[in-house]
C-alpha positions as CSV (number, residue, x, y, z in Angstrom):
1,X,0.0,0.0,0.0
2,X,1.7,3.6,-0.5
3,X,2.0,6.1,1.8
4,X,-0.5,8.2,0.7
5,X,-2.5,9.1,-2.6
6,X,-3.2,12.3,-3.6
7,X,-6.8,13.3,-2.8
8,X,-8.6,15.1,-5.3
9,X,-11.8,16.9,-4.3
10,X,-14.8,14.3,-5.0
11,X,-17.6,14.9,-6.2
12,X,-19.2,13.7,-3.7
13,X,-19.8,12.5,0.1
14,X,-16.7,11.0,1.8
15,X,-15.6,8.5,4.2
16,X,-13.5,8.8,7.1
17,X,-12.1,6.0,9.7
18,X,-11.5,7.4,13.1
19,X,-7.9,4.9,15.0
20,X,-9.2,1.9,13.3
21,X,-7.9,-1.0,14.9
22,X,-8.1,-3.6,12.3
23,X,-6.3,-3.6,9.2
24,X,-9.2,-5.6,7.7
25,X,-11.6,-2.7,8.2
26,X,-9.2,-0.2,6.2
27,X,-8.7,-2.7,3.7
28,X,-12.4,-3.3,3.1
29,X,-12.8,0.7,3.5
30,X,-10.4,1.5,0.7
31,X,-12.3,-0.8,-1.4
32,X,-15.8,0.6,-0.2
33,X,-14.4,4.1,-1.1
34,X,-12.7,3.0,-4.8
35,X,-15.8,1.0,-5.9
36,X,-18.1,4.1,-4.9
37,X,-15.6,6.8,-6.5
38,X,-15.8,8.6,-2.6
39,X,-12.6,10.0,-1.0
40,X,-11.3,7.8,2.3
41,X,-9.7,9.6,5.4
42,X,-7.8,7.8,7.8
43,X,-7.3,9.6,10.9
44,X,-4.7,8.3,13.1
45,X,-3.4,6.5,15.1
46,X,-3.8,3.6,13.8
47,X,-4.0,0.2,15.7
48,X,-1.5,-1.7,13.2
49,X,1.2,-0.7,10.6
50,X,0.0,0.7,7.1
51,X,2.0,-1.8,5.9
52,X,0.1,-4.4,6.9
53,X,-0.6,-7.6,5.2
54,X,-3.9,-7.5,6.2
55,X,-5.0,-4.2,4.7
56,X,-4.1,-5.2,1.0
57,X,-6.2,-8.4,1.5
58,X,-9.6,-6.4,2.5
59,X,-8.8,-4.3,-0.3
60,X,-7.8,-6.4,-2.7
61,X,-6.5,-4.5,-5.9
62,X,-8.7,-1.4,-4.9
63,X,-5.8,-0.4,-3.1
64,X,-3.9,1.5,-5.6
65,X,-7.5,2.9,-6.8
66,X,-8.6,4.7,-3.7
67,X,-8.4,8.5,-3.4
68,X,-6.9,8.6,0.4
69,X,-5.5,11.0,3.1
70,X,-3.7,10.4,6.3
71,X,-4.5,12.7,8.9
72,X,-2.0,12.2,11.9
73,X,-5.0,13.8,14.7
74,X,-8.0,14.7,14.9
75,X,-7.2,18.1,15.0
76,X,-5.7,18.1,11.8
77,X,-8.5,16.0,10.2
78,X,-11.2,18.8,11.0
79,X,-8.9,22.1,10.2
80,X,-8.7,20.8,6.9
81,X,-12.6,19.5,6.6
82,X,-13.3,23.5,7.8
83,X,-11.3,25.1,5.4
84,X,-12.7,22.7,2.3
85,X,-16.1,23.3,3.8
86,X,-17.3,19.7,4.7
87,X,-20.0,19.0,7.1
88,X,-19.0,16.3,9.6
89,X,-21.4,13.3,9.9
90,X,-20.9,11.4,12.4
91,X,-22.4,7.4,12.7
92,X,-23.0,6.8,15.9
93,X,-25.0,3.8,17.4
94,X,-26.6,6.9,20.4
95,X,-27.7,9.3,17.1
96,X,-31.6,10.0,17.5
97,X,-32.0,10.7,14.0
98,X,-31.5,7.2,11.2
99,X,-29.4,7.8,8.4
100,X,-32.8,7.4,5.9
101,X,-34.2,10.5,7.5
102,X,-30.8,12.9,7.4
103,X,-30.6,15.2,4.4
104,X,-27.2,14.5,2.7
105,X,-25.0,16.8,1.1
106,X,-22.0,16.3,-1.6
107,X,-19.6,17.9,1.1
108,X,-20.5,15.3,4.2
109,X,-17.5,14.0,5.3
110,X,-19.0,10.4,7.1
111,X,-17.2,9.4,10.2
112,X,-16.8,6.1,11.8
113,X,-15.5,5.4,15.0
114,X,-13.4,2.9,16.1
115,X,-14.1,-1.0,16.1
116,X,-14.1,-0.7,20.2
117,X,-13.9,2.8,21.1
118,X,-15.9,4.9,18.8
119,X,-15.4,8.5,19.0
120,X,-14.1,10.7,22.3
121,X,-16.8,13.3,23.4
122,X,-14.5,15.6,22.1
123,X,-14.9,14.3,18.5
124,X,-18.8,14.1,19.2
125,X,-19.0,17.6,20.0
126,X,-17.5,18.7,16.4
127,X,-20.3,16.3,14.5
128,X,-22.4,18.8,12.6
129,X,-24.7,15.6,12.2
130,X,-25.5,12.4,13.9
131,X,-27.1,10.1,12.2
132,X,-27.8,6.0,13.1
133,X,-28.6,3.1,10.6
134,X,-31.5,1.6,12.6
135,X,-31.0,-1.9,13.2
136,X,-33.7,-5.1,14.9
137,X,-34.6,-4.7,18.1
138,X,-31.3,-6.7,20.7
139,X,-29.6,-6.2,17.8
140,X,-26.0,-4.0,18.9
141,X,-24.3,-2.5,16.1
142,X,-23.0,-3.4,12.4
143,X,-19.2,-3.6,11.6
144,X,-18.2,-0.1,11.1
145,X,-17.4,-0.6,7.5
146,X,-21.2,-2.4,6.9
147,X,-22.6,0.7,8.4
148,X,-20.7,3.1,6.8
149,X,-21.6,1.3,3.0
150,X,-25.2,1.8,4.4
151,X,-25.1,5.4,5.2
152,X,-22.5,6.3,2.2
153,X,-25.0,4.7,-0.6
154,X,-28.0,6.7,1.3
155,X,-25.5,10.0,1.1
156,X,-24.8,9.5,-2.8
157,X,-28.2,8.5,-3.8
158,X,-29.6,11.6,-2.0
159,X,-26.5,13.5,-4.2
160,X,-27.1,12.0,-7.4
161,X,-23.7,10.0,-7.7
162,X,-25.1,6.7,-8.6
163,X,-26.0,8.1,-11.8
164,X,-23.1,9.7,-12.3
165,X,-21.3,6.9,-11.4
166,X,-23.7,4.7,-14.4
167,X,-23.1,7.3,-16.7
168,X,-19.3,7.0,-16.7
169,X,-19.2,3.3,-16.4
């Protein structure tokens, strides 16, 4: 996996992965965020080198595909989402609101927590949006990269990317 691809602005909502902890989530990330033509932010640190093994096998060769930035904090994640203008979305198991119900915009950053942890109140607090993909009742929570695939096809077909997306395959 490189270091780091150069993000171009997309046209649409984008995905960010908050410390993961498993190099299979990335993996699977990148390839959620290639196959749907969305930028991916990691924001670190991570639990597990970038060079892992494991990443390039939940990505498969989507890898080299995906447009990706590394953020080393927080901090520096969302002074750069303020000066492009994104709104941050946060997915959050707590959110009152379901993701089907949210209005999405091209310039939603969606942010996952990670696999144990979620998000710090801190992180919370910056969330222009919380949003929650409603799930059977005893039922806890969906891998993070499930639910974000579930609120990042909501966020483009609300935006109009899918047919974008059919037009330019």
């Amino acid at each position: 996996m490189r270091k780091d691809h150069p993000l171009k602005d997309s046209p649409g909502p984008a995905l960010a992965l908050f410390e993961p902890e498993r190099p299979h989530n990335l993996g699977a990330a990148m390839r959620l965020a290639a196959c749907f033509g969305a930028g991916l932010h990691l924001i670190e640190p991570a639990g597990f080198p970038l060079d892992d093994r494991r990443i390039r096998a939940g990505a498969l060769d989507y890898g080299a595909r995906v447009m990706w930035r590394r953020h080393i904090t927080f901090e520096e994640f969302d002074s750069w989402r303020l000066a492009q203008g994104r709104r941050l979305v946060l997915l959050t198991t707590g959110a009152p609101l379901a993701h089907h119900r949210a209005s999405f915009c091209s310039s939603d950053v969606l942010l996952v927590g990670s696999e144990s942890n979620g998000v710090p109140e801190p992180v919370h607090e910056r969330a222009d949006l919380r949003v929650a993909v409603p799930l059977a009742p005893g039922a806890r929570s969906l891998n993070l990269v499930v639910a974000a695939a579930v609120v990042l096809a909501e966020a483009m077909r609300q935006c109009g990317r899918f047919d974008t997306i059919a037009a330019d395959g």
